[in-house]
TIKOLKE-268678 format. One record per residue (C-alpha): residue in three letters; x, z, y. Coordinates in steps of 0.5 Angstrom, whole numbers, plus 500, padded with zeros to 3 digits. Example, Ala and Ser with C-alpha at 12.3 -4.5 7.8 and 13.67 -1.06 7.14 Angstrom:
2
ALA525516491/SER527514498/
//
This chain:
715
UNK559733587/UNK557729582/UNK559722584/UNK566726584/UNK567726576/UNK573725574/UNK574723565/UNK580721561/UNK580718554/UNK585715549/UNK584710543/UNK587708537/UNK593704541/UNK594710545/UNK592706551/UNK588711557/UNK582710560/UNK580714566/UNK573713568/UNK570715576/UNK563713578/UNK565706580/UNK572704577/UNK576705571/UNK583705570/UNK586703564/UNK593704563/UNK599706558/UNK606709557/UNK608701558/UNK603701565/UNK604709568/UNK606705575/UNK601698574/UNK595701571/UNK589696570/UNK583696575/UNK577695572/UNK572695579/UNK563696576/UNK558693579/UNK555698581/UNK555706580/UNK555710574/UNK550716573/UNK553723573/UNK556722566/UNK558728562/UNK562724556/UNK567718555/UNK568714548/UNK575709549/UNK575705543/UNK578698543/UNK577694549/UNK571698550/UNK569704555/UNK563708553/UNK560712557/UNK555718556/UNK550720561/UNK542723562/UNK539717562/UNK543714556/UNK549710554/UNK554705559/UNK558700555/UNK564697560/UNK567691557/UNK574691559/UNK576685555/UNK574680551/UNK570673555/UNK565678559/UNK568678566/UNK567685570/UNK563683577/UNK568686583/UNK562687589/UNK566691594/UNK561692599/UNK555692594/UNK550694600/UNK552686604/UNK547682601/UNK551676602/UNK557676598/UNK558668597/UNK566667597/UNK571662599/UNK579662599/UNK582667595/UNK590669595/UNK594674592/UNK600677594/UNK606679590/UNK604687589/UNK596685586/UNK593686593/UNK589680595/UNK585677601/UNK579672600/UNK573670605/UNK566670604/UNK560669608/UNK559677609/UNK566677612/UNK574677611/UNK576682606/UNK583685605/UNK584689599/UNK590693597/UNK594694591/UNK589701589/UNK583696590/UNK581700597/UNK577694601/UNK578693609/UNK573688612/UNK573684617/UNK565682619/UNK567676624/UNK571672621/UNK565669616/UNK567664613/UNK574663611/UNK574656608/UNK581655606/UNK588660605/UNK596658605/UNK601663605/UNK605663612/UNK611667607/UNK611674603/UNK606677608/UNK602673612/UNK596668612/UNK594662615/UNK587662615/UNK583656616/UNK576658618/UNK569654619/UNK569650626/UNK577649626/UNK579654627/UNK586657625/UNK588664624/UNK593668621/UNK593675617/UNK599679616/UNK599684610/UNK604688614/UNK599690619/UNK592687617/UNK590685622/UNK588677624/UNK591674630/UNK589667633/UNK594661630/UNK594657637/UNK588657642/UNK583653640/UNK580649635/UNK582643631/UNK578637633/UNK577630637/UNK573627641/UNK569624636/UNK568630632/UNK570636635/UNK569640629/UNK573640623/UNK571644617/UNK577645613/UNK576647606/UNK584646603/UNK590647605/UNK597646601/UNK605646604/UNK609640602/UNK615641597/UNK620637600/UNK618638607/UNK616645608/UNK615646615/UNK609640614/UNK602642611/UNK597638609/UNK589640611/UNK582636608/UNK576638610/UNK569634611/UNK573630616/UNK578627611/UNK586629611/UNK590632617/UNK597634617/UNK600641621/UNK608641623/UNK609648623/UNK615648627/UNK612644633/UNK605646632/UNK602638632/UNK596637628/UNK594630627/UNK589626622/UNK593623616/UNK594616616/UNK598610613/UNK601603616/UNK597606622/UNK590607619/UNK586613616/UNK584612609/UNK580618608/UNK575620614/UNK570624611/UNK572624605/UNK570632605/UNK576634602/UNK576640598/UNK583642593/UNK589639596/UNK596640591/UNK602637592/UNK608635587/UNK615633589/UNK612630595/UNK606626592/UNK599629595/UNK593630590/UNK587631593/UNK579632591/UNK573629594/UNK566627593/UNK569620593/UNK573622587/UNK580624586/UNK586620590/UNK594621591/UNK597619597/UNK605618598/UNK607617605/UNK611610601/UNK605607598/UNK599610602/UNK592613598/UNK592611591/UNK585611587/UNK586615581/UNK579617578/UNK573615577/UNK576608575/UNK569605579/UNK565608583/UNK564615586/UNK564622583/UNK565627588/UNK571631584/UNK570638587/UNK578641585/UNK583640580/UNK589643576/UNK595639575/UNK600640569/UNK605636565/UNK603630564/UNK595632565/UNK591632571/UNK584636569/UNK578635574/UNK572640576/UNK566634577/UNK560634580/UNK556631573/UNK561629568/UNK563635566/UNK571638566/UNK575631565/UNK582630563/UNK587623566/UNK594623566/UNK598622572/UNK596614573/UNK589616573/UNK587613565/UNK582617562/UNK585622557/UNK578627554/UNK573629557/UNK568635556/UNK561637557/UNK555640556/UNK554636549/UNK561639547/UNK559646548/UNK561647555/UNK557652559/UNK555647564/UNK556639566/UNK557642574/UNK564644575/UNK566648581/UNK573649579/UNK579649574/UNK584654573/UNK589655567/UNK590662564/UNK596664559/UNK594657553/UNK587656556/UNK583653561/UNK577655564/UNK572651568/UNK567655573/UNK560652574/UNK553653576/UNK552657571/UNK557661568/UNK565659566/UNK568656560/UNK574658556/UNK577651553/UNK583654547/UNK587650543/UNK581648538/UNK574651541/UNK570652547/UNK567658548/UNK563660554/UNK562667558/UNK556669561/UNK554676565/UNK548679567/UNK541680564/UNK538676559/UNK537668562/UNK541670568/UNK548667569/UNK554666575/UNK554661579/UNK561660581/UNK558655587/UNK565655592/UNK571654585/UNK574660590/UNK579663584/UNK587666584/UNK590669578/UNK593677580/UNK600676578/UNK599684576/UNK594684571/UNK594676569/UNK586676570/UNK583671574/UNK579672580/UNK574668581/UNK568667587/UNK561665587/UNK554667589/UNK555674587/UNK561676589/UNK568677586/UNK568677577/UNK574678573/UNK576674568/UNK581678563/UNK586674560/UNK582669553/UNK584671547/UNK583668541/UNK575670539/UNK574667531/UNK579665526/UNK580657525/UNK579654519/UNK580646522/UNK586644525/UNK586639531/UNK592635531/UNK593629536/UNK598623536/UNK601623543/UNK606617543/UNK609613538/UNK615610538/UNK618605533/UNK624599533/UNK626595527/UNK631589527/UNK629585532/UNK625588535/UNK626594541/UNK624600542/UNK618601545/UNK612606546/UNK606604542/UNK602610545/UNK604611552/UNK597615554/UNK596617547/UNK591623546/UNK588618539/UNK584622534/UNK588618527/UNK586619520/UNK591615518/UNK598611520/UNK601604517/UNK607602519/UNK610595519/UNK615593514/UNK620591520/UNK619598523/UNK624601519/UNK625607525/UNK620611527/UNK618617531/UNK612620532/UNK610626537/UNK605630536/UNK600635541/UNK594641540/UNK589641544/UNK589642550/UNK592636552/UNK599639555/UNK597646555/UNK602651552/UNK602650544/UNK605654538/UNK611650534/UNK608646529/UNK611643521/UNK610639517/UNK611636510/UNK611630506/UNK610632498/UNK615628494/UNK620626500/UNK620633503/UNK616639500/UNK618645503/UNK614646509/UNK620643516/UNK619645523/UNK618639528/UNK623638533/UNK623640541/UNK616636543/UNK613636536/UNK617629534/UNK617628526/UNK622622525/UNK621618519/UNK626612517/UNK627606512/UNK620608508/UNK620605501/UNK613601502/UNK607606499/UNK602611502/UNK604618502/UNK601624505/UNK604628512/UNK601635513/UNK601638519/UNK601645520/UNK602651526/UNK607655524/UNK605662521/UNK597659519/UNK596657513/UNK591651515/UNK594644516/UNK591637518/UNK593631513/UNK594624515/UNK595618511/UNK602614512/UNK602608509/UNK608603509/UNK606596509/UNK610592503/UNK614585505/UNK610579503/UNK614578497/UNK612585495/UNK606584495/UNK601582489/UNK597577492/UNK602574495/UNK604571488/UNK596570486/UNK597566492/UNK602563490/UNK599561484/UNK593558487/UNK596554492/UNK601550486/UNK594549482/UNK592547489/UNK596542490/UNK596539483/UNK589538484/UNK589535490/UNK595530487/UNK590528482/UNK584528487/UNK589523492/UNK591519486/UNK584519482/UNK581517490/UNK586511491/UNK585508485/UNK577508486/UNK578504493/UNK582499488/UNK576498484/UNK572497490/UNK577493494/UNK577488488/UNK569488487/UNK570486495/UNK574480494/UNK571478488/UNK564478491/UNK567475498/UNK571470494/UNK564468490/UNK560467496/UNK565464500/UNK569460494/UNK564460489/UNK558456492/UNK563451495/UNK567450488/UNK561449485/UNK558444490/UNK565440489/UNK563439481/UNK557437482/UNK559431487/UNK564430482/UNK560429477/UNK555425481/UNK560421482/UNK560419476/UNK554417476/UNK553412481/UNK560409482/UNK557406489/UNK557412493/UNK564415491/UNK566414498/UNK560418501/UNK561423496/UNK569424497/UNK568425505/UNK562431503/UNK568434497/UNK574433503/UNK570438508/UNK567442502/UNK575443501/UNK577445508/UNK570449508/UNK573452502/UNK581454504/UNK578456511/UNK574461507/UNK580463503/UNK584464509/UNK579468512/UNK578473506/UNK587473505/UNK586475513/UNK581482512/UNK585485507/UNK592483510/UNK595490513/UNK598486519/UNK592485522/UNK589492522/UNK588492530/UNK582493534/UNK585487539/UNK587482534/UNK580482531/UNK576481538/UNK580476539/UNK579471532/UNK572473532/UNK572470541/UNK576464537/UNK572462532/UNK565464535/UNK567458540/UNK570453535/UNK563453532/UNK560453537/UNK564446539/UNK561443532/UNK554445534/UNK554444541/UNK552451543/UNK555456548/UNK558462546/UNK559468551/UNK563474547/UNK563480551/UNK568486551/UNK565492554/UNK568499554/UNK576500553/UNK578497547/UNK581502541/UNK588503540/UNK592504534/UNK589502527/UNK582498525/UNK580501519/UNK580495513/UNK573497511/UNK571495518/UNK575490519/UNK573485513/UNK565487513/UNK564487521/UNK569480519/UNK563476514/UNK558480517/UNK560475524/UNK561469520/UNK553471516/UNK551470522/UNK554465526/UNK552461519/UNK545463520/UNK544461527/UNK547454525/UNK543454519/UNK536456521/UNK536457529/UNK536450533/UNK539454538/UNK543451545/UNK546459546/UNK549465542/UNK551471545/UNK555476542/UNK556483545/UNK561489543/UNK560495546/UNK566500546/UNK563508547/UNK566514547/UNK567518541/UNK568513537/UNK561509536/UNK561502536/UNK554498538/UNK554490536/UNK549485539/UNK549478536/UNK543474539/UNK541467539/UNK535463543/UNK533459538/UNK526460535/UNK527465529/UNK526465523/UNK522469519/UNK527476515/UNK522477510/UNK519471508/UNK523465509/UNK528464506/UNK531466499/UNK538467499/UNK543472500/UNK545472508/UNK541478510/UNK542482504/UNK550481505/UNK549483512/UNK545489509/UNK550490504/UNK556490508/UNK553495513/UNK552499509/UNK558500506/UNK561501513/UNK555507514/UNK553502520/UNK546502523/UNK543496521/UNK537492525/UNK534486525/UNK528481527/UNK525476532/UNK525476540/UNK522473545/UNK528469546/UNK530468538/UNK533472532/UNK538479534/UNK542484530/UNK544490532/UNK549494530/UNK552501530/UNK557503527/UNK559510529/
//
């Protein structure tokens, strides 16, 4: 018959095909007793030549030429019943000889070491498979029904009778099961109705819970791992951890949800297959490490399942796969031009045989043969993982505990004398080749990197030097610049400051000294002007009484009364103005006292009543001497005029003390009032003004209903 043909070829490697209508086998001298089989989608038409050309079968026929692609990133579509029209797959597993047993909706199907298929039709759906031992399965089918294949036999018989289940939720649907590696006889299941636990020693299944509660009820499970005790499960809540001494940890997303529909855990990463955010990468703690998605190259942001595969990791999605090596992401489609695979269920396992990954979706079992490297780099992807440095008096420590920081350049402080640097090729923690490295004018020639990609660096001198990094046996290197902070003292600006503080503070000298001496000055000018309204009016009254005196020899006693009070009137004035500028006297207390004493002993003379008001909490610590003089002769100005022009009975003088440092003063009489701008031509208010002025007070005046007021704020 036709369909019977049997070819064989051999290519320049001296690697053997053998092509039939609907399979070939690859093999060698090395691999006579575990040949390569390579499964067709559908069968080949009679055919009459074969070509064996690298990873390439080409297969001559009447109505042209085949090209079956045996290696490379195209995966071969396994379809062991072609006429089944429902071929969605579920678990996947392996045994140790490369015969496997997955489950799809048309049926349980068990394939042996020759690639011959036995189908079992009423186990449907077959969510989830665990290895019993060497030959058997246990099944976890749709319903919560538990079942185990034997291998040895290959048949299914029941687990126990009956269906897992409550009352509440009588039906399970498992969709992952892992054994415990510190408890192996425990074995924890998820499904649509959260975590469940079997002990297979007494057959007792229970919901999992924590301090006597269930934390995860419907959390639709679908990937369970577990390392030294520690459990890790996906779910279209996001990924958590549970341990039996902590309970249920929270590791991704950091808030909210994103269903999370597998993962694979390695050394210190945990990499994620999401609903929308693409293949996603944490460390063990749940810190986000990288993440990759459409807009990266990836095939597809939908992940179903994550697997590792010899040095790369490859994401099934709705559309195809993705293949994430040390520097790239490249992606493998199948089928005519527009079509793709749609890997819906993340159902795969990789043949201990052949080292190729099975992985199931919508259109049955493909074969994705072990990535190798597809173009030359020209780049190098270099990270810095983690970094440790100590110095005198600093411990060492971790500068990049979570690390993965993409650095163009380092600089270290001079304290850190020791430092060690550990450096990662992308993938994260996927199997890498050795690296070295160079620092031209310390280390020349090209050195390898210690065990983990550690470069020590000790006791730089300071500068800025250049590491190059490399992989070993590729000319291409990634620089990064290392730059040793100078001390202070080595530094030039440190001496320019230097230089600009001296000038700086021979300036300031000349500024303090040049400032004092103009208070000086303005001191002096106060007092002058003080002692010629105060002293110089009454010292000139006294001459001309005495002078008068002189002249009318009949009213030198009158005269000598109007000098004895001129003279009191004088050293009063005098003391006053010795006590303004006296230091001793520079606090807000004293001052608002001799202001109350002397308001009401000119009021005796003049028969007033005086009412001095303190309002608000009087300042501690010093008055400024400024203040204390004006606010002082401004006091005795008024009072003066008060006597002078205002047939007053009663003054009022308010201090109002406010927050922030403001002063408001009232002084106010109920005599008549006077007119401010046309009634006098003396000095007193422009003294006032003057004075109010030189403490950058506010100055207001004027005739009330009740007699003359000034208002003062001072702030």
């Amino acid at each position: 018959m036709k369909h019977d043909r049997l070819l064989v070829a051999q290519n320049q490697s001296g690697q053997w095909v053998q092509v039939s209508p609907d399979h070939v086998i690859q093999f060698d001298e090395r691999s006579l007793n575990k040949p390569n089989y390579h499964i067709l989608s559908k069968p080949l038409p009679d055919f009459n030549r074969i070509v064996y050309h690298r990873d390439q079968v080409l297969v001559a026929h009447d109505q042209g030429i085949d090209v079956v692609p045996l290696g490379g990133v195209l995966p071969t579509v396994y379809q062991p019943f072609p006429e089944l029209e429902n071929q969605s797959t579920r678990g996947i597993h392996f045994f140790n000889q490369g015969d496997f047993f997955y489950g799809s909706y048309s049926g349980a199907v068990y394939v042996d070491s020759q690639g011959v298929p036995k189908r079992f039709p009423e186990y449907t759906i077959v969510y989830a498979l665990l290895a019993l031992d060497e030959h058997r399965l246990l099944m976890g089918n749709e319903g919560g029904v538990l079942d185990v294949f034997d291998r040895r036999t290959q048949t299914i018989t029941p687990f126990f009778p009956g269906k897992l289940g409550t009352p509440k939720n009588p039906e399970i649907y498992l969709m992952a099961m892992a054994r415990s590696d510190t408890e192996p006889e425990m074995i924890y299941m998820g499904g649509y109705d959260g975590l469940w636990t079997l002990n297979l020693t007494t057959r007792e299944v229970k919901p999992l819970t924590f301090e006597g509660k269930r934390f995860s009820q419907f959390n639709r499970v679908r990937a369970i791992e577990i390392h030294e005790g520690l459990v890790t499960f996906s779910s279209h809540q996001g990924l958590y951890s549970f341990s039996p001494e902590d309970g249920p940890t929270k590791l991704y997303p950091a808030q909210g949800q994103s269903m999370v529909y597998d993962h694979y855990w390695s050394k210190d990463t945990l990499w994620l297959a999401t609903q929308s955010q693409g293949l996603v990468a944490i460390n063990h703690q749940g810190r986000l490490l990288a993440s990759w998605r459409s807009s990266d190259g990836l095939v597809s942001d939908q992940v179903f399942g994550v697997e590792r595969l010899g040095k790369s990791i490859i994401a099934l999605t709705d559309r195809g796969y993705s293949v994430l090596d040390g520097q790239s992401i490249y992606s493998g489609l199948h089928g005519a031009k527009g079509a793709s695979i749609e890997f819906n269920h993340g159902s795969h396992a990789i043949n201990p045989m052949n080292n190729k990954l099975y992985a199931g979706g919508v259109g049955g079992w493909h074969i994705i043969p072990l990535p190798s490297a597809h173009r030359q780099q020209n780049t190098l992807n270099v990270r810095l993982s983690e970094w440790k440095t100590s110095g005198p008096s600093t411990p060492l420590k971790n500068e990049f505990v979570l690390g993965y920081q993409q650095l163009s350049a380092i600089q270290i402080l001079p304290e850190n004398t020791y430092n060690q640097f550990r450096w990662a090729l992308d993938p994260l923690d996927v199997p890498r080749p050795g690296m070295r490295y160079r620092i031209p004018g310390i280390l020349d020639d090209w050195t390898p990197m210690m065990d983990e990609g550690n470069i020590e660096l000790t006791y730089l001198s300071a500068g800025t030097y250049q590491l190059d990094i490399a992989v070993v046996g590729s000319s291409v290197y990634k620089t990064i610049e290392v730059i040793k902070v100078p001390r202070l003292l080595e530094r030039p600006v440190f001496w320019v400051l230097l230089v600009f503080l001296g000038m700086s503070v021979v300036l300031v000298l000349f500024w303090f000294r040049w400032k004092v001496q103009r208070d000086k000055e303005r001191l002096r000018t106060a007092i002058a002007a003080d002692l010629h309204d105060e002293i110089g009016s009454l010292l000139g009254g006294i001459m001309n009484q005495a002078q008068l005196a002189g002249m009318v020899p009949h009213k030198i006693p009158q005269i000598m009364d109007k000098i004895k009070v001129s003279s009191k009137k004088g050293l009063e004035s005098l003391a006053d103005i010795v006590w303004s500028i006296d230091q001793q006297h520079d606090h807000w207390q004293g001052m608002m006292e001799k202001m109350q004493a002397h308001g009401q002993e000119v009021a005796r003379t003049h028969g007033w009543v005086f009412t001095f008001q303190v309002l608000g909490p009087i300042p501690e610590g010093r008055m400024p001497q400024l203040i204390r003089q004006n606010m002082w002769m401004m006091f005795k100005e008024m009072l003066h005029n008060t006597a002078k022009h205002a047939s007053a009975t009663r003054v009022i003088c308010q201090i109002q003390f406010e927050q922030k440092r403001r002063i408001v003063w009232t002084y106010s009489d109920d005599g008549p009032g006077f007119n401010f701008d046309h009634s006098f031509a003396g000095n007193g208010v422009k003294n006032l003004k003057m004075r109010a002025k030189k403490m950058k007070a506010q100055f207001f005046y004027g005739q009330e209903d009740s007699g003359a007021a000034y208002h003062i704020i001072i702030d």
